[in-house]
N, CA, C and O atoms as a GROMACS GRO file, in nm:
protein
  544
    1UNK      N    1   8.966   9.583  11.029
    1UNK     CA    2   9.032   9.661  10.924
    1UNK      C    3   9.178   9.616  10.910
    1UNK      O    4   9.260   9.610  11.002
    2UNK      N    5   9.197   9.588  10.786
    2UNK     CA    6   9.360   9.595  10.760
    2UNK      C    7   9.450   9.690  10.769
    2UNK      O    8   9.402   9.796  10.731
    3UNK      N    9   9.528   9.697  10.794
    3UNK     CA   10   9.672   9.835  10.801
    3UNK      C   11   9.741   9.874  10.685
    3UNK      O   12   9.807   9.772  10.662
    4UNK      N   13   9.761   9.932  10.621
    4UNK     CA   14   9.784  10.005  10.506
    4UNK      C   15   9.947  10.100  10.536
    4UNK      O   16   9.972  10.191  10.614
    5UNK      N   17  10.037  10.023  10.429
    5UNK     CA   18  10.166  10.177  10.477
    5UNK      C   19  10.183  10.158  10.323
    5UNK      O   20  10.177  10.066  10.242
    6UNK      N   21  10.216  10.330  10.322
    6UNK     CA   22  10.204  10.367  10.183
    6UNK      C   23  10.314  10.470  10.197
    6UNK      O   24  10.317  10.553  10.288
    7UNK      N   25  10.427  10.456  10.073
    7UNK     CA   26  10.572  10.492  10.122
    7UNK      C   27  10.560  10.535   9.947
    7UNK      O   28  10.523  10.467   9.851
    8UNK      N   29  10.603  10.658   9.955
    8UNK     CA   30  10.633  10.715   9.798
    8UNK      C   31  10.720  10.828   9.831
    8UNK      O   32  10.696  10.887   9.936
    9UNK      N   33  10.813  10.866   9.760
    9UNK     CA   34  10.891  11.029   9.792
    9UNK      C   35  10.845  11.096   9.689
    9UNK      O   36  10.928  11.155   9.619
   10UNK      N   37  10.689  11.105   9.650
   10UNK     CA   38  10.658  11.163   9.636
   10UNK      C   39  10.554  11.251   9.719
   10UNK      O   40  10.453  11.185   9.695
   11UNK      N   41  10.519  11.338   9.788
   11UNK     CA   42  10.424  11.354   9.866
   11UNK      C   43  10.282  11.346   9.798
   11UNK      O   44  10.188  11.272   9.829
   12UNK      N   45  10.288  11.442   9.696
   12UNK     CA   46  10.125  11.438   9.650
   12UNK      C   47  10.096  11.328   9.581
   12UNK      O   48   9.986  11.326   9.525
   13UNK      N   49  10.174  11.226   9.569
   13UNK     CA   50  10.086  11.078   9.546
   13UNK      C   51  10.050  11.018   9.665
   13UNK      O   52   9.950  10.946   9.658
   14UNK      N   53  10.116  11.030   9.798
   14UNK     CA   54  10.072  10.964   9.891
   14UNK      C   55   9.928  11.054   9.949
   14UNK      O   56   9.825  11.019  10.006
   15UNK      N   57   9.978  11.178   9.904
   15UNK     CA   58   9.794  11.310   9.978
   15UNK      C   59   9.705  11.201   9.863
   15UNK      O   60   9.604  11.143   9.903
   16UNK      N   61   9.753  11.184   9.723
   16UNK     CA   62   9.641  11.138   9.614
   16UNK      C   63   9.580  11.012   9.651
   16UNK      O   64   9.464  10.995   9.617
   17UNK      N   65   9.649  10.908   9.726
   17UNK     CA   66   9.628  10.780   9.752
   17UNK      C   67   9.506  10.780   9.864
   17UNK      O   68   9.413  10.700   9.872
   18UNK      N   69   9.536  10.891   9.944
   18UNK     CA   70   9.440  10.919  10.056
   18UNK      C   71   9.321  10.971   9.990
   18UNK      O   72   9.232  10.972  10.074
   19UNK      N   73   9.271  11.022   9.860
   19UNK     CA   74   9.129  11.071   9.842
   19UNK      C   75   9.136  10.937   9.701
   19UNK      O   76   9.020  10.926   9.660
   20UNK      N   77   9.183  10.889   9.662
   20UNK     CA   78   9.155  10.858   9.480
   20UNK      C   79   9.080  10.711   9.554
   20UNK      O   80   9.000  10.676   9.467
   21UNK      N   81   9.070  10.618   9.664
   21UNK     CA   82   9.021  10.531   9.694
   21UNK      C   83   8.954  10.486   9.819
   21UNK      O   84   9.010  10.486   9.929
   22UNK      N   85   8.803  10.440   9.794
   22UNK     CA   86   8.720  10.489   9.954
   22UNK      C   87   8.814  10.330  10.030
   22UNK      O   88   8.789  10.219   9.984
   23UNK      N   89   8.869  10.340  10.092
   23UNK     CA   90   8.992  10.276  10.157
   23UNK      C   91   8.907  10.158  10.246
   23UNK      O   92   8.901  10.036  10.232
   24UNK      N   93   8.851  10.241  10.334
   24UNK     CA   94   8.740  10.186  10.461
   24UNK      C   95   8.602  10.042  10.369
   24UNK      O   96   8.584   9.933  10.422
   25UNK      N   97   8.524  10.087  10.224
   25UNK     CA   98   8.516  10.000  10.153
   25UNK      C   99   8.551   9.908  10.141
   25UNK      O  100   8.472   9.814  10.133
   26UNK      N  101   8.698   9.886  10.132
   26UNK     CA  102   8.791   9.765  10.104
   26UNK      C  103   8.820   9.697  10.214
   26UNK      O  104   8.878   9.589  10.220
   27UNK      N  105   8.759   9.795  10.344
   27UNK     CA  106   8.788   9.677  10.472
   27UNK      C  107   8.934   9.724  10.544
   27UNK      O  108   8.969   9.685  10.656
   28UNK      N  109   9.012   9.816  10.458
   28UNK     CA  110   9.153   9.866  10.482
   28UNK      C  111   9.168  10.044  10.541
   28UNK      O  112   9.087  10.131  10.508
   29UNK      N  113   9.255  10.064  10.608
   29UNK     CA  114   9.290  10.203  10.672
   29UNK      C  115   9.386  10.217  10.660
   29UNK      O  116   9.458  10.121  10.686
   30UNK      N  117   9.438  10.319  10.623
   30UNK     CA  118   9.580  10.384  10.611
   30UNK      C  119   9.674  10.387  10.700
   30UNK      O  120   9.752  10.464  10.645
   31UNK      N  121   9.704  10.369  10.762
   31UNK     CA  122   9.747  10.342  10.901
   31UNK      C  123   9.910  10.427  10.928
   31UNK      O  124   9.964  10.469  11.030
   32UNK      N  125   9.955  10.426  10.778
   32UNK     CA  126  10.130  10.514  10.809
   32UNK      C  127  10.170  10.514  10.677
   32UNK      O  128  10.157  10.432  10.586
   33UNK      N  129  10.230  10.645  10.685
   33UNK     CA  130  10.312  10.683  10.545
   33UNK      C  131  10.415  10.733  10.568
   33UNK      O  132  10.433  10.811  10.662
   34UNK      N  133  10.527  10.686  10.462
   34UNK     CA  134  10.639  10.742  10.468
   34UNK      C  135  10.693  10.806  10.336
   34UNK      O  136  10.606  10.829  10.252
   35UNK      N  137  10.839  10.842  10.300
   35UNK     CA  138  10.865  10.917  10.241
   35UNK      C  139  11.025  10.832  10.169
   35UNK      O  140  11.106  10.858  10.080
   36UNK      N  141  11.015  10.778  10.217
   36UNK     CA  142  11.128  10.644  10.181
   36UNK      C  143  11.160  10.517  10.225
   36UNK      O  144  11.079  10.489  10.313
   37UNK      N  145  11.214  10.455  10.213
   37UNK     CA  146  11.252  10.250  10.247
   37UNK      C  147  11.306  10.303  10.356
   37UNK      O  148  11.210  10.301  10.433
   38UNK      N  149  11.389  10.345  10.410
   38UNK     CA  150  11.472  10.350  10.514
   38UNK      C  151  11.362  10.375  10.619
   38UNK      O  152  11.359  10.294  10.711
   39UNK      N  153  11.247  10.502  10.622
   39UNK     CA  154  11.178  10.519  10.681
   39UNK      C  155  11.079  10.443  10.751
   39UNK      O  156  11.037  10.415  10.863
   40UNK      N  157  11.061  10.421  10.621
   40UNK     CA  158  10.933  10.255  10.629
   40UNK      C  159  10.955  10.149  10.707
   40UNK      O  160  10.889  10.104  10.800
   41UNK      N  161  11.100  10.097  10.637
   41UNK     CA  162  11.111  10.017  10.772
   41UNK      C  163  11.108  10.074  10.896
   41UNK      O  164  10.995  10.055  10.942
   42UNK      N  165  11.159  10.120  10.954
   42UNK     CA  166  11.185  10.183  11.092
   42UNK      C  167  11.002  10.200  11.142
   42UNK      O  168  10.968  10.179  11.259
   43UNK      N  169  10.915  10.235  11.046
   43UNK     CA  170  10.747  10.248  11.124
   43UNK      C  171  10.738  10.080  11.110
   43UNK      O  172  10.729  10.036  11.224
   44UNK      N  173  10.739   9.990  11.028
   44UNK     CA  174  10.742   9.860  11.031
   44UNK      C  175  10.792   9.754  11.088
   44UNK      O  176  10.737   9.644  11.087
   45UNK      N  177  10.913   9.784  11.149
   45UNK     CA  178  10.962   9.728  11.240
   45UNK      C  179  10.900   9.795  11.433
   45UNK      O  180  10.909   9.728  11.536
   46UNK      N  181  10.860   9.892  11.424
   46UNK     CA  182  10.732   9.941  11.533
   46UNK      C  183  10.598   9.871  11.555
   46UNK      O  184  10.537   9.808  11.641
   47UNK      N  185  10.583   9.927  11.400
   47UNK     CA  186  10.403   9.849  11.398
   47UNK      C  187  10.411   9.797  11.314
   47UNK      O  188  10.492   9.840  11.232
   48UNK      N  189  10.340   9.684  11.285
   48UNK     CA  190  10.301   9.592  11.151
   48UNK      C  191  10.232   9.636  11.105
   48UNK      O  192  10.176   9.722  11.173
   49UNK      N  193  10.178   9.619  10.956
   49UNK     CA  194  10.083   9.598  10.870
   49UNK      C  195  10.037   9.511  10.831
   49UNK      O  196  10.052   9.408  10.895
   50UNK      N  197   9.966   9.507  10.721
   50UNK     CA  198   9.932   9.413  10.653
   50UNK      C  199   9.931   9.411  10.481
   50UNK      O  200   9.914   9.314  10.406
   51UNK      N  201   9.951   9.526  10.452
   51UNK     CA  202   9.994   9.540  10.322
   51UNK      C  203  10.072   9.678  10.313
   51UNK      O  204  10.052   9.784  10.373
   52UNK      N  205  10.158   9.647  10.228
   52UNK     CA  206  10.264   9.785  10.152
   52UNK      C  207  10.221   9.857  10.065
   52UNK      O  208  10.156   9.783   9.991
   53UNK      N  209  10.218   9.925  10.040
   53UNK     CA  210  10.215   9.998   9.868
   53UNK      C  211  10.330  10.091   9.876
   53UNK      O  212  10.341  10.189   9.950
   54UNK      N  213  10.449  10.028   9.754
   54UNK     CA  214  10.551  10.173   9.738
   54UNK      C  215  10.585  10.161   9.612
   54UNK      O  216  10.559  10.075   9.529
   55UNK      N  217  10.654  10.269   9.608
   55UNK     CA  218  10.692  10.303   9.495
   55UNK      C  219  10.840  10.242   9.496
   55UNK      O  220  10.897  10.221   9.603
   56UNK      N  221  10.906  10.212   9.356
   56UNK     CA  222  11.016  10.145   9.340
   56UNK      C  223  11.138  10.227   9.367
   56UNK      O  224  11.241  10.189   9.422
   57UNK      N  225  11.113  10.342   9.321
   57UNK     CA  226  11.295  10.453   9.295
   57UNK      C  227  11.272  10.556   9.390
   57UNK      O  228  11.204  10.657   9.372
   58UNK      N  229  11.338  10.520   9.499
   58UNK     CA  230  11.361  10.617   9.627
   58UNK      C  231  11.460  10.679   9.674
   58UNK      O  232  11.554  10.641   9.604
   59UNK      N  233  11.501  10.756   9.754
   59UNK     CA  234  11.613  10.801   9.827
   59UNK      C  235  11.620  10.694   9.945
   59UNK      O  236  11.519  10.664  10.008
   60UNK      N  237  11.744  10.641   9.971
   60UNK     CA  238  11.786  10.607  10.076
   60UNK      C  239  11.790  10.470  10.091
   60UNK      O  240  11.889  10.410  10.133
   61UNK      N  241  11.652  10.398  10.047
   61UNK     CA  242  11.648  10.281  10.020
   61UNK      C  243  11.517  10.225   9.902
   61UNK      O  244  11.399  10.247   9.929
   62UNK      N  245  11.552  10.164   9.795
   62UNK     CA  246  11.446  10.158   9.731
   62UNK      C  247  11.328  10.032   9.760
   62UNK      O  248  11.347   9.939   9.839
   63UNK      N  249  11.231  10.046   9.694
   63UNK     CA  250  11.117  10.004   9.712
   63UNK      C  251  11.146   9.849   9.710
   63UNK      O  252  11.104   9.807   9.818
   64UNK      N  253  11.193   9.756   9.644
   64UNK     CA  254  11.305   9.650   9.636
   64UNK      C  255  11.356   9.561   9.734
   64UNK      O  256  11.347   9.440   9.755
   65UNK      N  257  11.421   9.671   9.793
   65UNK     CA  258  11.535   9.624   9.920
   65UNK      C  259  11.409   9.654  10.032
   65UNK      O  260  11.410   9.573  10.126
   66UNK      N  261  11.327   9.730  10.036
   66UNK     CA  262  11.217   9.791  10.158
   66UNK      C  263  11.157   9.650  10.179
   66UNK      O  264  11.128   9.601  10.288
   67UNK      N  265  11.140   9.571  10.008
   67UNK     CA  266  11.008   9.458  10.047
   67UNK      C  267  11.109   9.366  10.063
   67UNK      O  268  11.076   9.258  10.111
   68UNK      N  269  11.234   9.384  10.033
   68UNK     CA  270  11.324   9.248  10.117
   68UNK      C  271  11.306   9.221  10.285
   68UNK      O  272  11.291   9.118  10.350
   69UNK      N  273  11.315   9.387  10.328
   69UNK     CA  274  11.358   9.338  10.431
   69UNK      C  275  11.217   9.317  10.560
   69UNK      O  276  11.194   9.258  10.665
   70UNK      N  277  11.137   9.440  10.436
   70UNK     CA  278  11.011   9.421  10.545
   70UNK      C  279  10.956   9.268  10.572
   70UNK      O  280  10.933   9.228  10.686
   71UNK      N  281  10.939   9.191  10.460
   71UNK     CA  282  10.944   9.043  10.444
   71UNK      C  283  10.997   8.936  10.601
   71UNK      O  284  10.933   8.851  10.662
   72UNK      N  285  11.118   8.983  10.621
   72UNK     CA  286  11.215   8.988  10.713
   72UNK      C  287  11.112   8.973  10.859
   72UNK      O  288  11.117   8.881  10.941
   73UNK      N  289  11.050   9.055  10.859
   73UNK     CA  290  10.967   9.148  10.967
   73UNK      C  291  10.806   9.026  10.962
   73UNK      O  292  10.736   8.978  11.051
   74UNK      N  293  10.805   9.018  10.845
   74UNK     CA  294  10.681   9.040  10.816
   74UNK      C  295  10.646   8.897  10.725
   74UNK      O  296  10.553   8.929  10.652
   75UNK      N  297  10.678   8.770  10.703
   75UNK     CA  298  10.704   8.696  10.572
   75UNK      C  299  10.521   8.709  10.515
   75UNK      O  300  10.516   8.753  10.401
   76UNK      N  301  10.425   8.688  10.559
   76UNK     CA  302  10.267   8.736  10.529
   76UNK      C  303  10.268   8.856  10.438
   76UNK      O  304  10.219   8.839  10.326
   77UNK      N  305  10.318   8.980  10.472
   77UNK     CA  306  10.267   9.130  10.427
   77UNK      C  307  10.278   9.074  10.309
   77UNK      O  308  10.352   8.982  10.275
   78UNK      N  309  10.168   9.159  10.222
   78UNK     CA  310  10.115   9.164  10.129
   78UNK      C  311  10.164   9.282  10.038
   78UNK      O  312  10.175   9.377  10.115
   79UNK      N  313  10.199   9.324   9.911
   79UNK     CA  314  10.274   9.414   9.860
   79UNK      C  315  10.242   9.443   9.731
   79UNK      O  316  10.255   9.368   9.634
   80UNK      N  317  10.183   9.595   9.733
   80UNK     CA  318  10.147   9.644   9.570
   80UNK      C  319  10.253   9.742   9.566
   80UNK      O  320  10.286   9.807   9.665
   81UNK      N  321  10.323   9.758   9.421
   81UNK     CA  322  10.426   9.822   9.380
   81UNK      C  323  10.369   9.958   9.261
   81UNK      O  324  10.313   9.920   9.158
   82UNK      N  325  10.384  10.076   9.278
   82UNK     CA  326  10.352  10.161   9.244
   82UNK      C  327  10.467  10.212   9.161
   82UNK      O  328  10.560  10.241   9.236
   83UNK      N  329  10.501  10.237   9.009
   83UNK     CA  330  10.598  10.275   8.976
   83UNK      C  331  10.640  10.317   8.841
   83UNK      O  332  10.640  10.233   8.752
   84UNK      N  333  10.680  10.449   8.815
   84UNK     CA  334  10.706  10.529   8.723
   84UNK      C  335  10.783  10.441   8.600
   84UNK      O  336  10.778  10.481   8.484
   85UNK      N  337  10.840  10.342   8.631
   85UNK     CA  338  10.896  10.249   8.568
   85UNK      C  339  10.874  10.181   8.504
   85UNK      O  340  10.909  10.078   8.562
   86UNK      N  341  10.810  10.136   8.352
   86UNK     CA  342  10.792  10.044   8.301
   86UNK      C  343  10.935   9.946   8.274
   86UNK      O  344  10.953   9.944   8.152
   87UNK      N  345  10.995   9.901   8.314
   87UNK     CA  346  11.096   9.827   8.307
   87UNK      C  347  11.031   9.683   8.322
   87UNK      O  348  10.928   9.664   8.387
   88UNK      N  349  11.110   9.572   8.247
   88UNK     CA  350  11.090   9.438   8.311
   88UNK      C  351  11.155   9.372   8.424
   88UNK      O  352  11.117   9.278   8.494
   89UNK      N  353  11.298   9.466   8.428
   89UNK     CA  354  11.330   9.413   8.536
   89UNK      C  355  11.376   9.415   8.650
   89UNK      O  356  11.453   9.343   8.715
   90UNK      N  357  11.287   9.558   8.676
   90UNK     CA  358  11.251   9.608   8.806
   90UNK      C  359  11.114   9.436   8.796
   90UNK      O  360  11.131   9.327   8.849
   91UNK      N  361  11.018   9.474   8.726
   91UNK     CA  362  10.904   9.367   8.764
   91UNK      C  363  10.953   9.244   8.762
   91UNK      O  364  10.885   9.168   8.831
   92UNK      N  365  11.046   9.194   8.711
   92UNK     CA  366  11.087   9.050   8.705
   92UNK      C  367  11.148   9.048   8.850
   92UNK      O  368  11.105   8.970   8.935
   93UNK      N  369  11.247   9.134   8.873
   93UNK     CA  370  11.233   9.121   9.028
   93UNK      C  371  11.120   9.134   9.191
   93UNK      O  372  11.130   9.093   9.307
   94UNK      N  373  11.023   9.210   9.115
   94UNK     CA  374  10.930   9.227   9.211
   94UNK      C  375  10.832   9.139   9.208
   94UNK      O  376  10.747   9.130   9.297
   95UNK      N  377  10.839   9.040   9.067
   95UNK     CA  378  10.757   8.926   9.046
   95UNK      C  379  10.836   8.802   9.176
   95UNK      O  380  10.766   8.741   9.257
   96UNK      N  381  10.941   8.793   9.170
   96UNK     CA  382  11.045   8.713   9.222
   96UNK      C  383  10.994   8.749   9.372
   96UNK      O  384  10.978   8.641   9.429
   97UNK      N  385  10.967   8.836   9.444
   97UNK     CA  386  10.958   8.904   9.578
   97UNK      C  387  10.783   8.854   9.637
   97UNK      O  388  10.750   8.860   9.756
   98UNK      N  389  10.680   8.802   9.508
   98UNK     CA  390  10.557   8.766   9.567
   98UNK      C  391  10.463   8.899   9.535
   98UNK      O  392  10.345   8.901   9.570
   99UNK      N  393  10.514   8.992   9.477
   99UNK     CA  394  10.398   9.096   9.488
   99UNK      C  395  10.261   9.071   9.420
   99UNK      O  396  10.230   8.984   9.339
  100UNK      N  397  10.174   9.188   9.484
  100UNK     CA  398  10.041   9.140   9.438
  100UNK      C  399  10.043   9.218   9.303
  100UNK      O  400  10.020   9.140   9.211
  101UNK      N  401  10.062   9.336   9.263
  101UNK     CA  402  10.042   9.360   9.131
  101UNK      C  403  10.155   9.489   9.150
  101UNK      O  404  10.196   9.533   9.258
  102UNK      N  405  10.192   9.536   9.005
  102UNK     CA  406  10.304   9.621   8.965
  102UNK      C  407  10.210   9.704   8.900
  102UNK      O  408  10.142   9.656   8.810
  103UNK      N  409  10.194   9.839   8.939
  103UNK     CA  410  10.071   9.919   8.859
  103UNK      C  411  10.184  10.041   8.833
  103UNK      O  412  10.271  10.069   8.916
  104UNK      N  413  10.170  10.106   8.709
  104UNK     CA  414  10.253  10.211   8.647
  104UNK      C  415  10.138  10.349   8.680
  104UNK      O  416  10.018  10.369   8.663
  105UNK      N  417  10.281  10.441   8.748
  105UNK     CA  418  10.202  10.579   8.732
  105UNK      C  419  10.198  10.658   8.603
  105UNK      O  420  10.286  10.652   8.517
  106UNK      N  421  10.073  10.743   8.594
  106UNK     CA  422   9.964  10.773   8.686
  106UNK      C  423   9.893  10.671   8.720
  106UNK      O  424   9.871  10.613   8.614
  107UNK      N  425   9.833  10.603   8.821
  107UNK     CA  426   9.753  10.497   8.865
  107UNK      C  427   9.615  10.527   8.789
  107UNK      O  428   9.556  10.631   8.758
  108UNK      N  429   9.589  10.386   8.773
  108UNK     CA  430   9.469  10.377   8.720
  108UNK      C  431   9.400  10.307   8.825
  108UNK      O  432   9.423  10.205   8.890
  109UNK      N  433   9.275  10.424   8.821
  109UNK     CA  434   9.210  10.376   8.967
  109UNK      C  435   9.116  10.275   9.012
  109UNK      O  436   9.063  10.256   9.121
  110UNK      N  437   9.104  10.181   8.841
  110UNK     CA  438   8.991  10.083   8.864
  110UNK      C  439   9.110   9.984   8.869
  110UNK      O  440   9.080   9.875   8.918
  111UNK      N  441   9.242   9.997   8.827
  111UNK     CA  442   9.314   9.904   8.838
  111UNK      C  443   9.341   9.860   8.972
  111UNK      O  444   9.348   9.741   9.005
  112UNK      N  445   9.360   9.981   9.066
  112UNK     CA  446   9.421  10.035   9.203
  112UNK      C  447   9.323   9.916   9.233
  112UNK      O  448   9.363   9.805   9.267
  113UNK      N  449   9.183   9.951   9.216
  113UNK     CA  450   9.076   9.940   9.313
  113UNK      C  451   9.073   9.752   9.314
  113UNK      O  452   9.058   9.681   9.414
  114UNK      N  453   9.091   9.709   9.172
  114UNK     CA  454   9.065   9.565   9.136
  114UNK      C  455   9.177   9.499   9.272
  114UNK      O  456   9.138   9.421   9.358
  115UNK      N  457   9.314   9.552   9.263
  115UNK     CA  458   9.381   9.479   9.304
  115UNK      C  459   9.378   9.519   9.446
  115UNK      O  460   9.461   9.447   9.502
  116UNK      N  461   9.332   9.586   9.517
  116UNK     CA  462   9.264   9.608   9.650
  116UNK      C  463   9.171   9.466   9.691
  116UNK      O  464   9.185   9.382   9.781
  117UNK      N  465   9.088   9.480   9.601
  117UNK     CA  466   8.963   9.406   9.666
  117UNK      C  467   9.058   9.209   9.633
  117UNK      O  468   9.054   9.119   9.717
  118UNK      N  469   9.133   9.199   9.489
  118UNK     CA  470   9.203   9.077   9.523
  118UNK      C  471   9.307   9.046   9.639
  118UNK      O  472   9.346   8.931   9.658
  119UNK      N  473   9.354   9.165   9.722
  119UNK     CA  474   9.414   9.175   9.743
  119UNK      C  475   9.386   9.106   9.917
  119UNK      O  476   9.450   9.017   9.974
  120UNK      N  477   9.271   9.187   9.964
  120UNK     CA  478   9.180   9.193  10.104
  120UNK      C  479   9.136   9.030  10.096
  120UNK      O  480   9.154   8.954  10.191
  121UNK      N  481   9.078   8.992   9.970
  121UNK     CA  482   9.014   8.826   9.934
  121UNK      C  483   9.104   8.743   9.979
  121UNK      O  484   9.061   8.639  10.031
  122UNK      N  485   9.252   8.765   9.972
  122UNK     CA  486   9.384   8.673   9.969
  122UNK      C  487   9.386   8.684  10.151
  122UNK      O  488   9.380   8.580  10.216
  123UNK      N  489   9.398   8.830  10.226
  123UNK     CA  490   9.436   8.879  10.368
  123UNK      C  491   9.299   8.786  10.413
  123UNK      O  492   9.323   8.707  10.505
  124UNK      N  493   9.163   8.783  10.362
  124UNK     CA  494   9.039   8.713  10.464
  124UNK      C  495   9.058   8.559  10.436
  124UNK      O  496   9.024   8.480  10.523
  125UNK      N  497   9.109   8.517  10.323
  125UNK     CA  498   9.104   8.374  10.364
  125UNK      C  499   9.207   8.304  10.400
  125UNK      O  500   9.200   8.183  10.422
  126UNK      N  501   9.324   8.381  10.409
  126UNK     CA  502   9.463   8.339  10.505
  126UNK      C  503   9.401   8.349  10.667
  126UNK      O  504   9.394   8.255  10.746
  127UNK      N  505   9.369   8.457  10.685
  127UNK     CA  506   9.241   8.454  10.862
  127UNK      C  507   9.191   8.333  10.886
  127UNK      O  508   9.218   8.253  10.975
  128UNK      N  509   9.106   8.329  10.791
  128UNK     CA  510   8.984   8.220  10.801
  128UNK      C  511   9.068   8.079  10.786
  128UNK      O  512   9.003   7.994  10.847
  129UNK      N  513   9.165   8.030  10.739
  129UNK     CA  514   9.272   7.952  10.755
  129UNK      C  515   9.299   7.927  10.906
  129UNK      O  516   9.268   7.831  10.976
  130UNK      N  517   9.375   8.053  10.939
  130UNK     CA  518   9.448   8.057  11.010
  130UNK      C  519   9.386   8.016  11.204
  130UNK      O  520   9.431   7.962  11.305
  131UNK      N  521   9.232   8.098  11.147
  131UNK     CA  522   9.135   8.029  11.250
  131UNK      C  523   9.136   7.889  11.288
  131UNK      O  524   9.187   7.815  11.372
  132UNK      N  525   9.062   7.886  11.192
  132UNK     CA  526   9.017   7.688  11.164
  132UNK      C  527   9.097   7.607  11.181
  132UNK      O  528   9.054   7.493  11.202
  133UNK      N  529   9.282   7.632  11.180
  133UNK     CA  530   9.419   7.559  11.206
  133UNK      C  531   9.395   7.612  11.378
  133UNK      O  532   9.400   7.532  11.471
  134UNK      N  533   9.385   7.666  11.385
  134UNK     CA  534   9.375   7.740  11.541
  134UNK      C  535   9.302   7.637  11.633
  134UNK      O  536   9.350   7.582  11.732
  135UNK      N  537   9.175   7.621  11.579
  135UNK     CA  538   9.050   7.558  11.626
  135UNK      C  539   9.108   7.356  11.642
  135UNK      O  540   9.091   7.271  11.730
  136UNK      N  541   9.183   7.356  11.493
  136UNK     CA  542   9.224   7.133  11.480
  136UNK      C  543   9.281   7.155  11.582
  136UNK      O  544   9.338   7.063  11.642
   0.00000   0.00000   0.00000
């Protein structure tokens, strides 16, 4: 299973994130949530993951600076951006950062779900790489 941290200040999107997608399906578990960037890092710099999901406009530290630094931590993690924002350039920057997709709330859950399963496809054949370099 993959590790999952899912960082929104909103609470009932992160309770929503926990029922709107069968998680375990995708091969992925929730593994830690937070409530802002500042937070996040601090569980991320503890435990790793393997993918992010946050939201962009936070208290303390935004979603932005979170995937700068988790990056830092982490240059692999994988990163879906959740965000009230249709702006371009919040996304022109989060395009710039490697993310896997920029999805606008309310989430759309076949969208959620698409970029899950591209998402896990990208995490199994970096493995399966990473094996087989293991193995030469």
């Amino acid at each position: 299973m993959y590790k999952v941290l899912i960082v929104d200040d909103e609470p009932f999107i992160i309770e929503g994130l926990h029922y709107i997608v069968d998680w375990s399906s995708f091969g992925l578990s929730i593994a830690m949530q937070a409530e802002n960037g500042a937070d996040a890092l601090r569980l991320l710099s503890d435990s790793p993951v393997d993918l992010l999901i946050t939201d962009i406009s936070m208290p303390m530290m935004n979603g932005l600076t979170l995937i700068q630094e988790a990056r830092k931590l982490n240059p692999k993690l994988k990163v879906i951006i959740l965000s009230g924002f249709n702006e371009f350039d919040y996304l022109k920057q989060a395009m710039k950062l490697g993310i896997e997709n920029y999805l606008l709330k309310p989430i759309n859950v076949d969208e959620l779900e698409m970029t899950l399963r591209n998402t896990v496809n990208k995490l199994n054949r970096e493995q399966s790489t990473e094996r087989y370099e293991a193995l030469g």
